[in-house]
DSSP file (Angstrom, degrees, kcal/mol; ACC not computed):
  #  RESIDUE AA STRUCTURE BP1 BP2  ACC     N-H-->O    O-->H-N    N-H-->O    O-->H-N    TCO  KAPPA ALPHA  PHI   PSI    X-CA   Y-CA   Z-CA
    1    1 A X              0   0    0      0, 0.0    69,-2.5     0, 0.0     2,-0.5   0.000 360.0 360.0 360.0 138.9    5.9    3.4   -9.2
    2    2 A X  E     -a   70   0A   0     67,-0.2     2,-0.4    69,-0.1    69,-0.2  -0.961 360.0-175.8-121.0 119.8    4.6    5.3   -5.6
    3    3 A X  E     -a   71   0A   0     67,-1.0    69,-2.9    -2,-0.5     2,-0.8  -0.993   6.9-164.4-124.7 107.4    1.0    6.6   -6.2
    4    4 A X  E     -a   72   0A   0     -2,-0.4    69,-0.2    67,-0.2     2,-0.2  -0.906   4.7-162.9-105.7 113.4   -0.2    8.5   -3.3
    5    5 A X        -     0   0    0     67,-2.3     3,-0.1    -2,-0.8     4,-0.1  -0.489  26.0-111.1 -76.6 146.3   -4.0    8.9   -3.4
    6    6 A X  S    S-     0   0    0      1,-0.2     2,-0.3    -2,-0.2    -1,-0.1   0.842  88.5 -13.4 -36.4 -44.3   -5.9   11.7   -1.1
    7    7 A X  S >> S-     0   0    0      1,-0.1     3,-1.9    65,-0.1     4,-0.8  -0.997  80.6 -88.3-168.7 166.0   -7.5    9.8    1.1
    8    8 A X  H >> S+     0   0    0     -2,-0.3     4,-0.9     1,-0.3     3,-0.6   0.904 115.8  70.8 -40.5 -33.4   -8.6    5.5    1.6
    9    9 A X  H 34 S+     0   0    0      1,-0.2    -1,-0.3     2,-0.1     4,-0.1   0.589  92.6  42.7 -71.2  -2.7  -11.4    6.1   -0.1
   10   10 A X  H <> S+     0   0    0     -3,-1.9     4,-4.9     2,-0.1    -1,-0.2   0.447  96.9  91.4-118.7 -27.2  -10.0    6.6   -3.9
   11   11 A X  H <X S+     0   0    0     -4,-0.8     4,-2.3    -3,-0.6     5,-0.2   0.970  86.1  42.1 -43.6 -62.5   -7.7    3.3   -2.8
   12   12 A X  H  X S+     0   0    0     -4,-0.9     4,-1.9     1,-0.2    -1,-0.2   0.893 115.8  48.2 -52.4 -37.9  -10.4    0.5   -4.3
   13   13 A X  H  4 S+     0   0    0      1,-0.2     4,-0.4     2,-0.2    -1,-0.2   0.909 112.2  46.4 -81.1 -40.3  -11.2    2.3   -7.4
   14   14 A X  H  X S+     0   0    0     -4,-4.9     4,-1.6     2,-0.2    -1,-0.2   0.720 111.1  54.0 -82.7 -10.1   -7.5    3.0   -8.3
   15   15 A X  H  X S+     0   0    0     -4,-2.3     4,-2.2     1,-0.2     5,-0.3   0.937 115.6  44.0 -81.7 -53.1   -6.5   -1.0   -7.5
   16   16 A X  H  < S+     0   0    0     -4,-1.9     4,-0.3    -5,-0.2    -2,-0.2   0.595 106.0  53.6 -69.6   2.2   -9.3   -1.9   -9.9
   17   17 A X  H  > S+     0   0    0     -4,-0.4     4,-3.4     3,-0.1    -1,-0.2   0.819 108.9  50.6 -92.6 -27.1   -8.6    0.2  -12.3
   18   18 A X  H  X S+     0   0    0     -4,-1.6     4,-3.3     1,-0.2    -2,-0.2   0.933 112.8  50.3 -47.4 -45.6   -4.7   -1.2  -12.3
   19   19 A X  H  < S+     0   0    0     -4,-2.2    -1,-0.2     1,-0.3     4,-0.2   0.628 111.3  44.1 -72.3 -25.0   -6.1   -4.6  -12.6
   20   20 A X  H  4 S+     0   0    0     -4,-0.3     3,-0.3    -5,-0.3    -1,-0.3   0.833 120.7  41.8 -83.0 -37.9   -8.2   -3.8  -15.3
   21   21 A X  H  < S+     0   0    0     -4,-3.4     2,-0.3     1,-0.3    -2,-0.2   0.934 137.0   4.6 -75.2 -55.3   -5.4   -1.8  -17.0
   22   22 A X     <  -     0   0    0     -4,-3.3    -1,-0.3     3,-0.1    -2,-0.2  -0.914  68.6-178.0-138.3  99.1   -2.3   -4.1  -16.5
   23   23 A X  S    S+     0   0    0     -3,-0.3    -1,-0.1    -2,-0.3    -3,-0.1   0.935  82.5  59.8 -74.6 -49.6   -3.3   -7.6  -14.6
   24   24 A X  S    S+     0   0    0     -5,-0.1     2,-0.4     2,-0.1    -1,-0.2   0.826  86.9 104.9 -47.5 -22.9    0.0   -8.9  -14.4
   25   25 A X  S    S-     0   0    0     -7,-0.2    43,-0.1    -3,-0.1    -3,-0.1  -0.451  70.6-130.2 -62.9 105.8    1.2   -5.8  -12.2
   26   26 A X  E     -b   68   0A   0     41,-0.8    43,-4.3    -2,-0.4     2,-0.5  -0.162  23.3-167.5 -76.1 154.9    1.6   -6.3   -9.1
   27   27 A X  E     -b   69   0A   0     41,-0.2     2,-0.5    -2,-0.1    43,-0.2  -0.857   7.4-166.6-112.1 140.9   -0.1   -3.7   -7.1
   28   28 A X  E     -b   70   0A   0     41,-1.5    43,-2.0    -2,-0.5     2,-0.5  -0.991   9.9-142.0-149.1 141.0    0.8   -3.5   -3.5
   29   29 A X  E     -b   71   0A   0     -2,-0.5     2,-0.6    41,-0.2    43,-0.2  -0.708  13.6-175.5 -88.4 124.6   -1.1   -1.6   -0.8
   30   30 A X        -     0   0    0     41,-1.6    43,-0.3    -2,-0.5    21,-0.1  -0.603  26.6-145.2-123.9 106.2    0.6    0.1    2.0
   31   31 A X        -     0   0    0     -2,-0.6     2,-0.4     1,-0.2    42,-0.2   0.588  13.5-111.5 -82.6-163.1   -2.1    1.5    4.4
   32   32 A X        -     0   0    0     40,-0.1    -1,-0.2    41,-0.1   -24,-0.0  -0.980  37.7 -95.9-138.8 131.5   -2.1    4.1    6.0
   33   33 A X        -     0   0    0     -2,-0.4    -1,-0.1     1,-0.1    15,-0.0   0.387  28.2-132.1 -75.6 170.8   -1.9    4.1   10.2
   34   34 A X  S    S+     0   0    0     10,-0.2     2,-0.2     2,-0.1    -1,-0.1   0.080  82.0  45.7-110.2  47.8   -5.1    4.4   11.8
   35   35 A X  S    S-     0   0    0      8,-0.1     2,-0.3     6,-0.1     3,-0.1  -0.894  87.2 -88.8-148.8 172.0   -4.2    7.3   14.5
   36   36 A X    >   -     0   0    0     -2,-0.2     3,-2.1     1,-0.1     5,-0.3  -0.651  38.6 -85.9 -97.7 149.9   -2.4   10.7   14.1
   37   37 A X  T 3  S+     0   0    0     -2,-0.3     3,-0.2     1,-0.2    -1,-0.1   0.173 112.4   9.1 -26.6 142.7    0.8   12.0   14.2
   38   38 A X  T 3  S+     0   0    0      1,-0.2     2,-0.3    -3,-0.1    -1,-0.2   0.731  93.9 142.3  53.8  13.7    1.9   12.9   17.6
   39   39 A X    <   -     0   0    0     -3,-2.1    -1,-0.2     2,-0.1    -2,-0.0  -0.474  60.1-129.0 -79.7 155.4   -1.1   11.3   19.2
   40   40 A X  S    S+     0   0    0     -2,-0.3     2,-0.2    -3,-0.2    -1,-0.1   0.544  88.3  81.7 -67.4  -6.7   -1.0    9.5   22.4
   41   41 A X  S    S-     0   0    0     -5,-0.3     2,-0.4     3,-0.0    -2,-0.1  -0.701  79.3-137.1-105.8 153.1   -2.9    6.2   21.0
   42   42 A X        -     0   0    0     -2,-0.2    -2,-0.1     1,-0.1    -6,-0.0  -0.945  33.5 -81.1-120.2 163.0   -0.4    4.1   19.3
   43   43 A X        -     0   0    0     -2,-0.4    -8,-0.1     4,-0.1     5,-0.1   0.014  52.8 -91.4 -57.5 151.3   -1.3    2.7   16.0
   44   44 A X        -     0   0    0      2,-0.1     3,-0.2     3,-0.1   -10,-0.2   0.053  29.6-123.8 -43.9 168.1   -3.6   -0.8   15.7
   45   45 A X  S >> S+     0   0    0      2,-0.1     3,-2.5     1,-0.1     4,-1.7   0.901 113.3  49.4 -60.5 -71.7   -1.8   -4.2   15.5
   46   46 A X  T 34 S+     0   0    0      1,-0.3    -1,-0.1     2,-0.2    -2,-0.1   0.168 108.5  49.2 -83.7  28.2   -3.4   -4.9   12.5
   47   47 A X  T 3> S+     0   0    0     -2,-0.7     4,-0.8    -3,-0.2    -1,-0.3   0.336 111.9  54.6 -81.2 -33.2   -2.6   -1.7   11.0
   48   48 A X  H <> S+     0   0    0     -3,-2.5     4,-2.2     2,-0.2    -2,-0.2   0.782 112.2  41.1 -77.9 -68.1    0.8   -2.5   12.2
   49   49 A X  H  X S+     0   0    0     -4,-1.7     4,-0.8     2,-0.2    -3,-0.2   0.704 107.6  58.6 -84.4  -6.6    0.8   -5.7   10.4
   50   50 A X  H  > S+     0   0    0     -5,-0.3     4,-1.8     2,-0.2    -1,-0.2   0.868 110.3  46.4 -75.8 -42.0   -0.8   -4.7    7.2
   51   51 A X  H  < S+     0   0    0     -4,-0.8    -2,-0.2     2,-0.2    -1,-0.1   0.544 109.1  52.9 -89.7 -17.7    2.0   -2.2    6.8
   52   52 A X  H  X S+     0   0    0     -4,-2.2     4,-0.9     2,-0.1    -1,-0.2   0.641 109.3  49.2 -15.9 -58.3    4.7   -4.7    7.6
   53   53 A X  H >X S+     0   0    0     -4,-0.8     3,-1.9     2,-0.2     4,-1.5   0.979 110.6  51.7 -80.4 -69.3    3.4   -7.4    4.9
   54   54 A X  H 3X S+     0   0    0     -4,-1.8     4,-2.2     1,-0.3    -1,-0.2   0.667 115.2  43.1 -33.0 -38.2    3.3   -4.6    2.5
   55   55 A X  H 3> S+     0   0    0      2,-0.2     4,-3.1     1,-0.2    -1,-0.3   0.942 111.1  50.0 -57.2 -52.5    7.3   -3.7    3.6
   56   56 A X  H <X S+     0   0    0     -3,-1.9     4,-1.3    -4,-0.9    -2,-0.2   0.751 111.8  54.0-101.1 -19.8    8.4   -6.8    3.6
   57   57 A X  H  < S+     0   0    0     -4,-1.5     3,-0.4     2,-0.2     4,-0.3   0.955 107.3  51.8 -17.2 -80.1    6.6   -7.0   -0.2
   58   58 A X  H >X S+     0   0    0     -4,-2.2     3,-1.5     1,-0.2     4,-1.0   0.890 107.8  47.2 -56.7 -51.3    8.2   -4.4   -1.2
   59   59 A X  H >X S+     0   0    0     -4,-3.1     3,-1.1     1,-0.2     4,-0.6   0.929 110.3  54.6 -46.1 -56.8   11.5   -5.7   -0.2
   60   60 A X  H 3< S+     0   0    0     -4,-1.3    -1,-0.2    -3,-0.4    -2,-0.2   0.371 108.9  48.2 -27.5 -32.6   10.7   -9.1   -1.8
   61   61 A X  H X4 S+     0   0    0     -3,-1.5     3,-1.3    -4,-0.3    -1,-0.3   0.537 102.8  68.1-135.8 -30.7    9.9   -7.3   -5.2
   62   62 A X  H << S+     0   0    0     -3,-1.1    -2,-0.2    -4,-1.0    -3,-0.1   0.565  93.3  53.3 -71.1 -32.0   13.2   -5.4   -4.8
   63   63 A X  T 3< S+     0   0    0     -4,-0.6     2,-0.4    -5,-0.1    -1,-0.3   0.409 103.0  72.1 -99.7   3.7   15.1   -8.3   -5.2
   64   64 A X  S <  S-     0   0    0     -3,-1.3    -3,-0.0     2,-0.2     0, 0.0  -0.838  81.0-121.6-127.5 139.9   13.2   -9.3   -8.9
   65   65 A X  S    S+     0   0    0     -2,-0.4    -1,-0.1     2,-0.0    -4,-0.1   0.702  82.2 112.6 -43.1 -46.4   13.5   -7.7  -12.4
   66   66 A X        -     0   0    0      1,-0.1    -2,-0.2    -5,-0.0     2,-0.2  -0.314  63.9-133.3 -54.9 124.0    9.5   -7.2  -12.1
   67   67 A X        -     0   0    0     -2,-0.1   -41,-0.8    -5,-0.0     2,-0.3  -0.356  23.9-170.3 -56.9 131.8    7.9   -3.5  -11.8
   68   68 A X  E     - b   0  26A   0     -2,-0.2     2,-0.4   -43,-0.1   -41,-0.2  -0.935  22.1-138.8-119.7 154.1    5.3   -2.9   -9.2
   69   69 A X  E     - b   0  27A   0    -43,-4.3   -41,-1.5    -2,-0.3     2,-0.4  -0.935  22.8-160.0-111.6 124.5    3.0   -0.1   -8.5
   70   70 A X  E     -ab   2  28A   0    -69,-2.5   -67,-1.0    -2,-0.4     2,-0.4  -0.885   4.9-162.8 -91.4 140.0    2.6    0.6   -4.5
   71   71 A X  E     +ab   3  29A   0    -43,-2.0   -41,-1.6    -2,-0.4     2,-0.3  -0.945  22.4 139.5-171.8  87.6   -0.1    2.3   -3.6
   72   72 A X  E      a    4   0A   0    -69,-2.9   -67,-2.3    -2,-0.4   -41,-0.1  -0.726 360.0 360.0-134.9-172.5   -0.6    4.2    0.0
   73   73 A X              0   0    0    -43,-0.3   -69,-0.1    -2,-0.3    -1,-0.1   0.302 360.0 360.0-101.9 360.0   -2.1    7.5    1.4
């Protein structure tokens, strides 16, 4: 399941509420980069790598019989 929230801020509330709902599910975050499109900055390293771990998660999870929910902006 792909749940896109409005904005970061709704992210914490909807991860506890998974956890609360169904604790065995894994919930995986995939954040969302921390400049804009078609800017000139390019996005953090650890923005970088946050959204990486999350990938390579999802890949990981891909390869198992188990449901996830992912979770991004």
């Amino acid at each position: 399941v792909l749940f896109v929230a409005r904005d970061g801020q709704r992210l914490p509330a909807i991860i506890d509420a998974l956890a609360f709902a169904a604790p065995g599910l894994p919930v995986l975050e995939l954040p969302a980069w921390d400049c804009l499109p078609y800017d000139r900055v390019s996005p953090g390293a650890d923005a970088a790598a946050r959204r990486l771990d999350a990938l390579s998660a999802i890949v990981a999870l891909a390869k198992k019989p188990h449901r996830a929910v992912i979770l991004t902006t």
